[in-house]
Backbone as CSV, one residue per row, in Angstrom:
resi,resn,N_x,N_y,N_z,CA_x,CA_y,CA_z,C_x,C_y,C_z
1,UNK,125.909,102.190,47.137,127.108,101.457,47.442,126.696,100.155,48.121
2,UNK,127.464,99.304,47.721,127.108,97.792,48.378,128.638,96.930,48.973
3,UNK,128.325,96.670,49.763,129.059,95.492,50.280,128.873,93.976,49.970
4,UNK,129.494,93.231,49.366,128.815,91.675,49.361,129.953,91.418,50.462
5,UNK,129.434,90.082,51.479,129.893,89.608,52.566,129.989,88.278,52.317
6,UNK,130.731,87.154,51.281,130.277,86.228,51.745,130.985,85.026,52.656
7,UNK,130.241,84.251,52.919,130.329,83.252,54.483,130.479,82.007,53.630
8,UNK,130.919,80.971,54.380,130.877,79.452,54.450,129.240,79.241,55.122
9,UNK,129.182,79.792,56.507,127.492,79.508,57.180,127.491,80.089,58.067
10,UNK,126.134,80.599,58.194,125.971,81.529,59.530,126.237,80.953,60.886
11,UNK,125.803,79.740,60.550,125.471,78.984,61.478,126.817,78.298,62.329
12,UNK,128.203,78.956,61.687,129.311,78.488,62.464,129.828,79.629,63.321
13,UNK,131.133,79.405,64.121,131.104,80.360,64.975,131.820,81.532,63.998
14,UNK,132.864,81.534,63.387,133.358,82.406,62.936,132.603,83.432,62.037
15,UNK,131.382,82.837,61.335,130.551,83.407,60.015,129.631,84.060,61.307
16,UNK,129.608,83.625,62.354,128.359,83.978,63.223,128.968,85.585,63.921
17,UNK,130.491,85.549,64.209,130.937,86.809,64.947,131.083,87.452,63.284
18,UNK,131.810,87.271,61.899,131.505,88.224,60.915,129.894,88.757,60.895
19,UNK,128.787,88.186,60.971,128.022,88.748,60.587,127.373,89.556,61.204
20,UNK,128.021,89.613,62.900,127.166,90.179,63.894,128.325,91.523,63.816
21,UNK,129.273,91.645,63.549,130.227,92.784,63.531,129.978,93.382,62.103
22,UNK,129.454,92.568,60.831,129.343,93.452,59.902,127.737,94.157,60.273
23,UNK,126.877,93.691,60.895,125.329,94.234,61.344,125.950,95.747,62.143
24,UNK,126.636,95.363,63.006,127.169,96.618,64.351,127.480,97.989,63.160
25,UNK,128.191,97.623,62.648,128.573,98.534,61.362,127.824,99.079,60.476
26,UNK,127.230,98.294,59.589,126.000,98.285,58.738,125.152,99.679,59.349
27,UNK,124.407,99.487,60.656,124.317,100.616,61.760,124.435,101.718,61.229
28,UNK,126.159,102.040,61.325,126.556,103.134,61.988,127.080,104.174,60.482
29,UNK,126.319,102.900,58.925,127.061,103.828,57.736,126.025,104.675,57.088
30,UNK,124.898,104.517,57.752,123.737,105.455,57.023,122.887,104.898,55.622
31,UNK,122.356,105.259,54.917,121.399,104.727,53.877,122.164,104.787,52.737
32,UNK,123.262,105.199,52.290,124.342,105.284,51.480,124.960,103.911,50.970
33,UNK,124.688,102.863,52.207,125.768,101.749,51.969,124.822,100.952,52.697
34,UNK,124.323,99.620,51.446,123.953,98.467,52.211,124.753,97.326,51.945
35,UNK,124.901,96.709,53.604,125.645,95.463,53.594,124.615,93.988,53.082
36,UNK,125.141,93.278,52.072,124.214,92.032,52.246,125.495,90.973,52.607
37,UNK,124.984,90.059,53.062,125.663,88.366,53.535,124.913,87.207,52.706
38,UNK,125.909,86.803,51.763,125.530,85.758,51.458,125.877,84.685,51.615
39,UNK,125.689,83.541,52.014,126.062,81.930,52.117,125.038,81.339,51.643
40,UNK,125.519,80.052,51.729,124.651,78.684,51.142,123.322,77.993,51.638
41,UNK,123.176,78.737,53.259,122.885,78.596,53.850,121.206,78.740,53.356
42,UNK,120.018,77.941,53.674,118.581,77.666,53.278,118.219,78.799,54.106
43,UNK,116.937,79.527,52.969,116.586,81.029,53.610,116.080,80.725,55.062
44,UNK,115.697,79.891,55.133,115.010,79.874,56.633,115.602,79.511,57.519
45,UNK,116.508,78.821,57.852,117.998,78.850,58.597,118.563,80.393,58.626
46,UNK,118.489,81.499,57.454,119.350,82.164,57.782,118.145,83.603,58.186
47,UNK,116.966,82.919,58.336,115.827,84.145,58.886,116.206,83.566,60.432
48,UNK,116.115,82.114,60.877,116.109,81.726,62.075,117.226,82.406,62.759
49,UNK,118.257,82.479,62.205,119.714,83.086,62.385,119.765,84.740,63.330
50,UNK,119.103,85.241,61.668,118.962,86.679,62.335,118.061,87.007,63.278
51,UNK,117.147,85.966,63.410,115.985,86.471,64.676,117.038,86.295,66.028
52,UNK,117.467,84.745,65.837,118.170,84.803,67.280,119.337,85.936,67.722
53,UNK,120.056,86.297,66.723,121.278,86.707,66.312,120.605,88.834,67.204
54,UNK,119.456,88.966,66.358,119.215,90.192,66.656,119.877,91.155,65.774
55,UNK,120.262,90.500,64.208,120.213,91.241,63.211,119.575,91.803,62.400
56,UNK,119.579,93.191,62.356,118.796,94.075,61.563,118.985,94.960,60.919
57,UNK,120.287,95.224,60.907,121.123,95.997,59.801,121.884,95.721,58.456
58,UNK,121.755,94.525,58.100,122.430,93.225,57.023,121.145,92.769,56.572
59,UNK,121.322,92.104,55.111,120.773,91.342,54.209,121.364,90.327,54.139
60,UNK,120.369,89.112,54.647,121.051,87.651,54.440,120.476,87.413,52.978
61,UNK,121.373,86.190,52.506,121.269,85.809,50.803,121.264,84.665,50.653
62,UNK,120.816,83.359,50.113,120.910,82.593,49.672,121.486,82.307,48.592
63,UNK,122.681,81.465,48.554,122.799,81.573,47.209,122.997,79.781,46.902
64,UNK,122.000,79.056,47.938,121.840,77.663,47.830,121.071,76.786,46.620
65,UNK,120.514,78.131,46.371,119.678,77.041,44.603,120.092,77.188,43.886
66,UNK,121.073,77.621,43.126,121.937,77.240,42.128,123.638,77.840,41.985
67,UNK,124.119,78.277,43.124,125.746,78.800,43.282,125.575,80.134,42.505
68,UNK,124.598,81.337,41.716,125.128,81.842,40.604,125.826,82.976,41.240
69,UNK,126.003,83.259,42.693,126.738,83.964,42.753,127.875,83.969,43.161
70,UNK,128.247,82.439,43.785,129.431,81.535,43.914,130.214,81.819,42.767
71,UNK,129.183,81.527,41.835,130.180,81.025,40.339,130.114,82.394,39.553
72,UNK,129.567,83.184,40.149,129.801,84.698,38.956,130.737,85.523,39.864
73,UNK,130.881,85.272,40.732,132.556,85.989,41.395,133.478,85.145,41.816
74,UNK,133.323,84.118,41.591,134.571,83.033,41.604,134.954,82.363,43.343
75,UNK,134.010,82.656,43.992,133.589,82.010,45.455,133.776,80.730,45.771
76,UNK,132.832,80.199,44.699,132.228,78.930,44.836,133.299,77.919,45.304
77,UNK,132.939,77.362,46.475,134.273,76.263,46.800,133.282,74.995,46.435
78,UNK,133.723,74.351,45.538,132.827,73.465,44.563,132.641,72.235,45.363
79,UNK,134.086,71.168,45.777,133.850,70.210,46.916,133.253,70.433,48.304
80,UNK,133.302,71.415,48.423,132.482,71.828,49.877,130.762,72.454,49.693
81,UNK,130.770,72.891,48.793,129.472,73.186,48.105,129.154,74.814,48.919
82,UNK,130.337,75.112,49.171,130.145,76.537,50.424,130.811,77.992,49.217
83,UNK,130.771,79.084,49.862,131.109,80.390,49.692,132.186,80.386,50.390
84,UNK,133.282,80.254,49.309,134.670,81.359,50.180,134.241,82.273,50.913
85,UNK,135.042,82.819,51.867,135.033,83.815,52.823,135.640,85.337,51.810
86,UNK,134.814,86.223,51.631,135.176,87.121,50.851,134.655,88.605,51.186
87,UNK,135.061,89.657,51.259,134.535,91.193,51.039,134.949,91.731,49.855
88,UNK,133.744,92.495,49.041,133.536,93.046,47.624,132.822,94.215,48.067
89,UNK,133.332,95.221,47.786,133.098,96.957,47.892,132.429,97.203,46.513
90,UNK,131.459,96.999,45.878,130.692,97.671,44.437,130.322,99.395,44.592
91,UNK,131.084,99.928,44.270,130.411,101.779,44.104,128.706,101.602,43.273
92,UNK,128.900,102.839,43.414,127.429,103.335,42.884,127.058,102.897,41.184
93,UNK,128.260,102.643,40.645,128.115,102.527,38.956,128.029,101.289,38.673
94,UNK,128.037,100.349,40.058,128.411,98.977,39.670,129.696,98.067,39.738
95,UNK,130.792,98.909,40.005,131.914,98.444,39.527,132.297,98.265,40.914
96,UNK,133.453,96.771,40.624,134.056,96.336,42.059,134.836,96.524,42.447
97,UNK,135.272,97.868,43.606,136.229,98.337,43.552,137.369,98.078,44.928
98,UNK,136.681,96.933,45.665,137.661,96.426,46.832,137.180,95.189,46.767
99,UNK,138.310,94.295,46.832,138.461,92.590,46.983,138.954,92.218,48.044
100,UNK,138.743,91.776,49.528,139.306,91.199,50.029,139.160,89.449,50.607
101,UNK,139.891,88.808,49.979,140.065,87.402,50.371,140.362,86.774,51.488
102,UNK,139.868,85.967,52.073,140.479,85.320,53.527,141.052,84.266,53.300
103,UNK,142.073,83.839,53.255,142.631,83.206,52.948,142.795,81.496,53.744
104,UNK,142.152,81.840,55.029,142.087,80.423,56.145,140.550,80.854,56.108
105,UNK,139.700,79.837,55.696,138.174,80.051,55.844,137.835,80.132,57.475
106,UNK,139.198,79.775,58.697,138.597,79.828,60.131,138.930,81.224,60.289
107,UNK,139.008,82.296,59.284,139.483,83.329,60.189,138.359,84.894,59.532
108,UNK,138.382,85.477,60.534,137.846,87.015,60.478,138.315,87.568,59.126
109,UNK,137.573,88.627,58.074,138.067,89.057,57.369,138.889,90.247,58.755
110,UNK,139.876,91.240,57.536,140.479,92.568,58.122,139.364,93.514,58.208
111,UNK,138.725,93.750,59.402,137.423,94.463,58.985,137.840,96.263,58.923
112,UNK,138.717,96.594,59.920,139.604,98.104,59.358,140.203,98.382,58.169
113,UNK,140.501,97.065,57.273,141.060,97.117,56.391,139.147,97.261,54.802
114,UNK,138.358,96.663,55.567,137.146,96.608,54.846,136.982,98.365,54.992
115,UNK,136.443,99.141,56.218,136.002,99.816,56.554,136.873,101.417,55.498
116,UNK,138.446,101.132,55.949,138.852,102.229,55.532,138.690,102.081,53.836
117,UNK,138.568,101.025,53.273,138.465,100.699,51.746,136.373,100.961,51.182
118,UNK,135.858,101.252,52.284,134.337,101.706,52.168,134.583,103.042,52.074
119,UNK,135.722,103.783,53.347,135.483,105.455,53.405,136.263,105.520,52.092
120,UNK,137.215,105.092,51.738,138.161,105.600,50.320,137.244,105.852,49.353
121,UNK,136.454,104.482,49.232,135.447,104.232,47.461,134.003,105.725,48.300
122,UNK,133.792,105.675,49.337,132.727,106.700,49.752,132.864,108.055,49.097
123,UNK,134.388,108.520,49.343,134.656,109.796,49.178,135.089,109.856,47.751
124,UNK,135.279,108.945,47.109,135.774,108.923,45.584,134.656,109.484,44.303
């Protein structure tokens, strides 16, 4: 099971409290479910990130050399050159079975609303 997480930048405050609350979590779901984070953000900015950050439960992603994962889930905010703010629940077969959109890029996804949509697709 996978989570995709993606950010505008780690490096702002809001992408900085998502990624440290999706790590806290990440934690506490066992080897069953890995979270990755992706933004635009240059790999080494987002290694510098997690060292300071003290993340170790998340996969940071680049997806700065060519958007393909911007543009293969429909992310891509093209004038800004950034990642919508998004949560994608993929089960075990591949298939995407929770979408949630943020709709103000300054704001928190629903992360109870992420969590109980992880235990649903878990137990399914």
């Amino acid at each position: 099971m996978v989570v995709l997480v993606s950010v505008p930048s780690v490096d702002t405050p809001v992408c900085d409290l998502e990624a440290k609350r999706f790590n806290q979590e990440a934690g506490k779901l066992g080897d069953d479910v890995v979270i990755l984070t992706i933004s635009m953000d240059l790999p080494f900015a987002q290694k510098r990130w997690c060292a300071a950050a003290g993340v170790e439960n998340l996969l940071l992603l680049s997806d700065h050399r060519d958007a393909s994962f911007g543009n293969s889930y429909g992310v891509l905010i093209k004038e800004l050159r950034l990642l919508a703010r998004t949560v994608f629940i993929v089960d075990r077969k591949g298939t995407v079975q929770y979408i949630q959109y943020v709709q103000e890029i300054t704001e928190e996804p629903d992360y109870e609303e992420v969590l109980a949509a992880l235990d649903r697709v878990l137990r399914s």
